[in-house]
TORBA-824795 format. One record per residue (C-alpha): residue number from 1; residue in one letter; chain; x, y, z. Coordinates in pm, whole numbers, plus 50000, padded with zeros to 5 digits. Example, Ala and Ser with C-alpha at 12.3 -4.5 7.8 and 13.67 -1.06 7.14 Angstrom:
<pts>
<pt 1; 'A'; 'A'; <51230; 49550; 50780>>;
<pt 2; 'S'; 'A'; <51367; 49894; 50714>>;
</pts>
This chain:
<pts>
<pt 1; 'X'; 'A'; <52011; 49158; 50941>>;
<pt 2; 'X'; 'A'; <51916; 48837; 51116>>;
<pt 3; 'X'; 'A'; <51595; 48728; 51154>>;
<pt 4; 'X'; 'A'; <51624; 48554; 51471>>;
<pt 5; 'X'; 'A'; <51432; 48632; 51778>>;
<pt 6; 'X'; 'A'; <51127; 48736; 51634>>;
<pt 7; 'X'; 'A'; <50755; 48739; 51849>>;
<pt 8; 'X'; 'A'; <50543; 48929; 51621>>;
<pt 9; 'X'; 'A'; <50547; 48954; 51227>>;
<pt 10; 'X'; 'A'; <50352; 49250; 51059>>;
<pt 11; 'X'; 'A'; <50188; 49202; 50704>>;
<pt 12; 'X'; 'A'; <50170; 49531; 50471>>;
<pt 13; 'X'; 'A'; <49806; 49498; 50291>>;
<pt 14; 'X'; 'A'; <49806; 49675; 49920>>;
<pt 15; 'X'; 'A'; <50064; 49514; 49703>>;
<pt 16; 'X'; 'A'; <50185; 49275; 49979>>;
<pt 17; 'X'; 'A'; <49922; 49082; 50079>>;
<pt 18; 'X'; 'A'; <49713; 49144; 49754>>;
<pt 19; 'X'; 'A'; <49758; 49368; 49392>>;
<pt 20; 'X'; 'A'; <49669; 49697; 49394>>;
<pt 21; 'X'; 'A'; <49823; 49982; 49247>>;
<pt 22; 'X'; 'A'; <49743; 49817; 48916>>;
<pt 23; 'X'; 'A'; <49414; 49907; 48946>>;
<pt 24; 'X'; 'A'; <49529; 50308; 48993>>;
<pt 25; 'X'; 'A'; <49719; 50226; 48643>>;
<pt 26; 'X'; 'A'; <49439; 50120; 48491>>;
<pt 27; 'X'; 'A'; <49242; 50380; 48586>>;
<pt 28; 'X'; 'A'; <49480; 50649; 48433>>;
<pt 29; 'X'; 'A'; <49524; 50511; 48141>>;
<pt 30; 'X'; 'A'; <49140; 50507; 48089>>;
<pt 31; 'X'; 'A'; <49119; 50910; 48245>>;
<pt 32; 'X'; 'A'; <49353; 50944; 47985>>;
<pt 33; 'X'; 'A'; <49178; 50831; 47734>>;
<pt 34; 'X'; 'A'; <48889; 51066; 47815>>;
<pt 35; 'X'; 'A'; <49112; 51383; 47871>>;
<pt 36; 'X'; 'A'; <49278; 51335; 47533>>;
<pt 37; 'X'; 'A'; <49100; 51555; 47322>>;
<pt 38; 'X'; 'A'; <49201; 51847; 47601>>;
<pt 39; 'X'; 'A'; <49592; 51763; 47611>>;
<pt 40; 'X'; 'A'; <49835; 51979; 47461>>;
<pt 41; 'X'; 'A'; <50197; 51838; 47322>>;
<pt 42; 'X'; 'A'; <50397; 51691; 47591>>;
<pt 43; 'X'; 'A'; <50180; 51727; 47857>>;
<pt 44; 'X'; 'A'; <50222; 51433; 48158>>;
<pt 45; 'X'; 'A'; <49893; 51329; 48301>>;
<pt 46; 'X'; 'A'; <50086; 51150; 48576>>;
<pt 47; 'X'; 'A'; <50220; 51426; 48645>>;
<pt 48; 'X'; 'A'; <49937; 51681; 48649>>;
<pt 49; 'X'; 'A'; <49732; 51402; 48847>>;
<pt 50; 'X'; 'A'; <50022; 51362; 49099>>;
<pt 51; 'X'; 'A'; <50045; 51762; 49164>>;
<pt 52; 'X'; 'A'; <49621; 51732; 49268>>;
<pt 53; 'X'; 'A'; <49718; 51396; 49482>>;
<pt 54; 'X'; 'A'; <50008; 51541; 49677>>;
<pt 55; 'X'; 'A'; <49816; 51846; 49791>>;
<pt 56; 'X'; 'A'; <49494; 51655; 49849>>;
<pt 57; 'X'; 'A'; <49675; 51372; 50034>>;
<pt 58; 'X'; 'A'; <49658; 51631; 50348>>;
<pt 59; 'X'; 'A'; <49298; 51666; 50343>>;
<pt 60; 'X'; 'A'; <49161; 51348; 50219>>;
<pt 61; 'X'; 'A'; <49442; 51141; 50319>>;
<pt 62; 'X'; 'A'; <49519; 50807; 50094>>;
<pt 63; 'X'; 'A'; <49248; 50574; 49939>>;
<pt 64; 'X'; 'A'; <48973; 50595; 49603>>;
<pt 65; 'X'; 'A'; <48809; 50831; 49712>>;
<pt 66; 'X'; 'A'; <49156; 51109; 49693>>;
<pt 67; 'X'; 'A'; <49273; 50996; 49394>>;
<pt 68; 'X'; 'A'; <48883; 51009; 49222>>;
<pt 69; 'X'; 'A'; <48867; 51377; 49351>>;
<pt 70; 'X'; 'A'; <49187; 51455; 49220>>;
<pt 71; 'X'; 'A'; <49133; 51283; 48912>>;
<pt 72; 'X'; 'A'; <48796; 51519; 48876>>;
<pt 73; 'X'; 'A'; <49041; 51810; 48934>>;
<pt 74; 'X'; 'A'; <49292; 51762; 48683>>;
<pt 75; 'X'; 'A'; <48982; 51668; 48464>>;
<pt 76; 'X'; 'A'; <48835; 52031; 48509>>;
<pt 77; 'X'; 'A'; <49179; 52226; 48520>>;
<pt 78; 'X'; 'A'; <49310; 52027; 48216>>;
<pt 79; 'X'; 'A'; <49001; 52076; 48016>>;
<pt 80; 'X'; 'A'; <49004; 52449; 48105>>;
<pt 81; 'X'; 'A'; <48631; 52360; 48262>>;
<pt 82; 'X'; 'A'; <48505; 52241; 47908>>;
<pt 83; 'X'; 'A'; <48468; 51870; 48058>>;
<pt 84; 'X'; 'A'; <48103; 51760; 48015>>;
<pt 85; 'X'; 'A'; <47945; 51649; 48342>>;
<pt 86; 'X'; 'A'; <47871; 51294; 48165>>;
<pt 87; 'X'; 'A'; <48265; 51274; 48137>>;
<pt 88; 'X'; 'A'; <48309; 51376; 48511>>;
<pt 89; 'X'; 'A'; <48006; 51093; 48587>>;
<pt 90; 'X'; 'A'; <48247; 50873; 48398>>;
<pt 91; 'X'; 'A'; <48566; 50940; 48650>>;
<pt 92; 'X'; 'A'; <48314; 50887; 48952>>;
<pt 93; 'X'; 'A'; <48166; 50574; 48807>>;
<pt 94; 'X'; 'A'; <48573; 50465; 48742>>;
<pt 95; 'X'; 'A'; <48635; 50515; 49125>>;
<pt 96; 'X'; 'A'; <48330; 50276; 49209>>;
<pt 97; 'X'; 'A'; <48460; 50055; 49007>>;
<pt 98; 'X'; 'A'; <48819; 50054; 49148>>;
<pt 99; 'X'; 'A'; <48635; 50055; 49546>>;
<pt 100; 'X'; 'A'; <48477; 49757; 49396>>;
<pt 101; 'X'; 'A'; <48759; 49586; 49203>>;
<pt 102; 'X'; 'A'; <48789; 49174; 49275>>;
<pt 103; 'X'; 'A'; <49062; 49128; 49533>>;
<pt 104; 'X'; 'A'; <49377; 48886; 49403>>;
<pt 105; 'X'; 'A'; <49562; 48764; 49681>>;
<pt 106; 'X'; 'A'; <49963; 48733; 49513>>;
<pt 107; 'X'; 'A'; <50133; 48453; 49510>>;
<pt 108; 'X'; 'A'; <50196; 48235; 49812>>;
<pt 109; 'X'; 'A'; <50022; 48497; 50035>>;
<pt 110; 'X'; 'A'; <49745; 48245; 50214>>;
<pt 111; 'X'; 'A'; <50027; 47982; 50230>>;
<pt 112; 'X'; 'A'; <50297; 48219; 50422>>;
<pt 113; 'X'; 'A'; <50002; 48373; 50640>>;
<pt 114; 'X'; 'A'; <49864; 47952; 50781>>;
<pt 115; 'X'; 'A'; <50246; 47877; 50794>>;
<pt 116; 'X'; 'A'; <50339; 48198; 51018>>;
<pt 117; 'X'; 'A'; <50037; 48230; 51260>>;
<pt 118; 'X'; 'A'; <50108; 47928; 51402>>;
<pt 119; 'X'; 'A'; <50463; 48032; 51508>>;
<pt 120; 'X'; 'A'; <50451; 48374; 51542>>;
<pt 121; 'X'; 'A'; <50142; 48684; 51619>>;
<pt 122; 'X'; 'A'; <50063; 48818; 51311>>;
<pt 123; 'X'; 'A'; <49954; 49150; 51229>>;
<pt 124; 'X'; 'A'; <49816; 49355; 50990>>;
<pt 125; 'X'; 'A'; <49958; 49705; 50918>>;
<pt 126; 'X'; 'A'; <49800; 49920; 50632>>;
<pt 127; 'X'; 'A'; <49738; 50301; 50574>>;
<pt 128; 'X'; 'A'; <49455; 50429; 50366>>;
<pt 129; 'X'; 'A'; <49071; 50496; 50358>>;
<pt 130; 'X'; 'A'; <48888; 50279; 50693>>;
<pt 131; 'X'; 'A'; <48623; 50185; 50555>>;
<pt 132; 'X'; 'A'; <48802; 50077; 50222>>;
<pt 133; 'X'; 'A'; <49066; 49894; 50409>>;
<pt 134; 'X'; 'A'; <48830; 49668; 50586>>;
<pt 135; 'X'; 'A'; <48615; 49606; 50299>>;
<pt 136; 'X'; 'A'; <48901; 49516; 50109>>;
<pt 137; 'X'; 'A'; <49066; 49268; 50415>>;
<pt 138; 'X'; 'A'; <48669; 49118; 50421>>;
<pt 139; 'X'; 'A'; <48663; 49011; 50077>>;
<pt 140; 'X'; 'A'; <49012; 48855; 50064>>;
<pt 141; 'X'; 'A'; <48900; 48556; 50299>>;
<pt 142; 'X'; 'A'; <49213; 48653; 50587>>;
<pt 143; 'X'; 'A'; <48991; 48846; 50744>>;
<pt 144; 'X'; 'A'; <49035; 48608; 51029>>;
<pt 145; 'X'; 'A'; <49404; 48490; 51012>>;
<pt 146; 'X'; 'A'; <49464; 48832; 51162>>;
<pt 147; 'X'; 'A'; <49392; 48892; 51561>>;
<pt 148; 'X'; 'A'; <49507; 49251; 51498>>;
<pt 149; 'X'; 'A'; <49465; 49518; 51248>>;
<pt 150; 'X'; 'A'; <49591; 49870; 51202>>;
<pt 151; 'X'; 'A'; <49436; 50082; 50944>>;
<pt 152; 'X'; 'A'; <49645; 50453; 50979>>;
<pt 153; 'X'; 'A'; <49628; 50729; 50776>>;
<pt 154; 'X'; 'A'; <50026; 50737; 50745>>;
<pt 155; 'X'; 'A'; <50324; 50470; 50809>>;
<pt 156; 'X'; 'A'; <50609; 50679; 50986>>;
<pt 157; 'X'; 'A'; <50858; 50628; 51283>>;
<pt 158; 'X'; 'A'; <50567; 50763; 51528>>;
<pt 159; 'X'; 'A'; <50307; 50546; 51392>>;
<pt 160; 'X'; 'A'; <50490; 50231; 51451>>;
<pt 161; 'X'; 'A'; <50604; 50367; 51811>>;
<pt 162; 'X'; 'A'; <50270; 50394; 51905>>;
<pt 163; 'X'; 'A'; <50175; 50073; 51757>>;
<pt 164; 'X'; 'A'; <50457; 49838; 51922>>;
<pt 165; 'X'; 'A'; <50360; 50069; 52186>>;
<pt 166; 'X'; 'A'; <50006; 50005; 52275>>;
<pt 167; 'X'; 'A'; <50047; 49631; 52178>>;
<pt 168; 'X'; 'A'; <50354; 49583; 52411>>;
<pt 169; 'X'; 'A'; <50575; 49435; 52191>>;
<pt 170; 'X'; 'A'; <50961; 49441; 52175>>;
<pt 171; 'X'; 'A'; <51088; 49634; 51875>>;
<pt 172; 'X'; 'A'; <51369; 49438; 51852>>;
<pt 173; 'X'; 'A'; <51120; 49116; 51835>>;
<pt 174; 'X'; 'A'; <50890; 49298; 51549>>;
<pt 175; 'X'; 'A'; <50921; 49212; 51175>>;
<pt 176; 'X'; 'A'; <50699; 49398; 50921>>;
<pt 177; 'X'; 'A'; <50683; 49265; 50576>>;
<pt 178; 'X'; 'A'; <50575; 49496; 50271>>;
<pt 179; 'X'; 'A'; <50630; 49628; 49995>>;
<pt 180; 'X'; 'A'; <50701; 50002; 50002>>;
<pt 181; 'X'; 'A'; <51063; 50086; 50097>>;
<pt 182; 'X'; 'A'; <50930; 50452; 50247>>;
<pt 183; 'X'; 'A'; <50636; 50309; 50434>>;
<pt 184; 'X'; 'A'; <50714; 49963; 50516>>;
<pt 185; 'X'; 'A'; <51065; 49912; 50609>>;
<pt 186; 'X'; 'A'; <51279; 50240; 50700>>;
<pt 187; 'X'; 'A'; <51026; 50351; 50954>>;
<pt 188; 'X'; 'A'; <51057; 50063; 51106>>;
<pt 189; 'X'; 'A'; <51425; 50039; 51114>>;
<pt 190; 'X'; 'A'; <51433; 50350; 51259>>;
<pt 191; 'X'; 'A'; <51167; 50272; 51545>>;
<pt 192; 'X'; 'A'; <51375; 49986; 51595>>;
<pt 193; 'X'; 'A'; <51216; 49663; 51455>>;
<pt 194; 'X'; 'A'; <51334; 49486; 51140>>;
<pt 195; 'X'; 'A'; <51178; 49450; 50774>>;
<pt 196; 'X'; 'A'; <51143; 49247; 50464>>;
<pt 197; 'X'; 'A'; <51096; 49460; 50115>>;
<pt 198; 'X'; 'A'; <50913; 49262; 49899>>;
<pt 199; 'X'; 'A'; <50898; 49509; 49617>>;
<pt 200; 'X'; 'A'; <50571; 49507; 49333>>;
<pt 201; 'X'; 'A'; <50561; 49520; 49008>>;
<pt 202; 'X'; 'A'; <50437; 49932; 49016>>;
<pt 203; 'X'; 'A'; <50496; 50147; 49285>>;
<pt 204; 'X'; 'A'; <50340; 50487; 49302>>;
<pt 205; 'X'; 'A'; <50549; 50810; 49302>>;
<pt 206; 'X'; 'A'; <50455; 50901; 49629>>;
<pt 207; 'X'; 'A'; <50606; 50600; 49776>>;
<pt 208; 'X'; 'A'; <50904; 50588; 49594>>;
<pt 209; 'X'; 'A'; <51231; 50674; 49724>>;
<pt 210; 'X'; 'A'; <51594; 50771; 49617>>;
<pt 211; 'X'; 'A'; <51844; 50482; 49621>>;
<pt 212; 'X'; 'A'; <51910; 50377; 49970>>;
<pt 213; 'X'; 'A'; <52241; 50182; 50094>>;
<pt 214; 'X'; 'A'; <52089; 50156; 50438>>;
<pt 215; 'X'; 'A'; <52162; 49735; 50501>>;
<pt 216; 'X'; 'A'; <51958; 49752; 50793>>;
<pt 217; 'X'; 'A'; <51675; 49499; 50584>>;
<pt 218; 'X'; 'A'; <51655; 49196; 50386>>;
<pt 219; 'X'; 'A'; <51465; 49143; 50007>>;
<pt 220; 'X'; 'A'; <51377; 48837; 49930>>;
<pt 221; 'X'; 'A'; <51275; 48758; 49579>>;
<pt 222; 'X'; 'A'; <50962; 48661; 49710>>;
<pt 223; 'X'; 'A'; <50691; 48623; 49972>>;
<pt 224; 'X'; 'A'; <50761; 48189; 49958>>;
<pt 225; 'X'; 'A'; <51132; 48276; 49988>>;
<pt 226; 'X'; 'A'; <51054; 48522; 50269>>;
<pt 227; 'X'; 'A'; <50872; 48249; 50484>>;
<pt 228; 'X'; 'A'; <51152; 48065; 50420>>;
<pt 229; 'X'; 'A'; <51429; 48245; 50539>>;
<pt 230; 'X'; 'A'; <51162; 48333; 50887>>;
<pt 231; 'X'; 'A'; <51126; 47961; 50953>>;
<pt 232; 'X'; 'A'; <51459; 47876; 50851>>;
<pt 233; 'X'; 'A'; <51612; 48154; 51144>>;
<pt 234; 'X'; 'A'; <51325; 48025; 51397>>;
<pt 235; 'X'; 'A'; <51473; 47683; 51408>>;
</pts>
């Protein structure tokens, strides 16, 4: 894939622009901590927690505020309803704590973003809670850097469509960069733009996929190389 050509470069926001699903580790490892004394041999909190956050994803979508409930679910299923409501105060205080949680832009992030906006209209792209989302963009100080932002509630083929769409831009002149191989670069691919995978340290089930050999995107070993290989193809 070249990287020639381009008009419009899209940035991912939760483990692209800034950490994030550390925070979700975290936070299960202290649930866990509480929901001890209820686990039986060989049990998998991950995976108990993951069965509440795949069914709940369709009604609260993606964000805190899901994963908090369906912590509290597992919490009262686990625990056979035995959990004391001072330990279910304790998972709710958690998720303020996570909504709340200092935002660390990663390395080279602020550089890449001055270097590309003055080349290129950049973009933000990002699924999850609105109100979250924003806060979140706010406190990281690029609030500003970005003339547009999409907050959706999922990253599919149709979702970009309608984004390139409605902001008239060629797919074939799009480049998103992010982090999640299921919601940042083959959707994109397939609505016909082009991608960078910068992949993070975690990476939650739900966005993990099975082994692709699709060579339709590049993966730099980082977000400084990835700004260099843009530039380098610009000029």
């Amino acid at each position: 894939m070249k990287l020639d050509g381009l008009t419009h470069i899209a940035f991912d926001a939760d483990d692209t622009l800034w950490g994030h699903e550390h925070i979700f580790v975290d936070a299960k490892a202290r649930c866990l901590e509480l929901l001890e004394p209820f686990m039986t041999p060989g049990m998998d909190l991950e995976q108990e927690l993951y069965r509440f956050e795949r069914e709940n994803l369709k009604i609260f979508g993606y964000g805190v505020k899901g994963f908090v409930l369906s912590m509290i679910e597992t919490a009262l299923e686990i625990s056979h309803q035995q959990i004391s409501g001072a330990d279910i105060q304790r998972i709710i205080d958690l998720g303020k704590e996570m909504l709340l949680h200092p935002i660390d832009l990663l390395p080279y992030v602020r550089e890449a973003v001055m270097t590309l906006e003055d080349h290129f209209s950049i973009m933000v792209i990002t699924k999850g809670d609105l109100f979250d989302q924003e806060n979140k963009l706010a406190r990281s100080g690029l609030a500003d850097r970005f003339p547009v932002v999409e907050i959706v509630s999922e990253k599919n083929e149709a979702t970009y469509r309608d984004i390139l769409q409605r902001h008239a831009i060629d797919p074939a002149k799009f480049l998103m960069i992010g982090n999640s191989l299921r919601s940042d670069v083959l959707p994109v691919l397939a609505a016909g733009g082009r991608a960078l995978h910068l992949p993070h340290e975690y990476t939650w089930h739900h966005e993990r996929v099975e082994e692709t050999e699709h060579t339709g995107y590049l993966q730099p070993d980082s977000m400084e190389e990835a700004v260099k290989m843009i530039m380098e193809a610009r000029s």
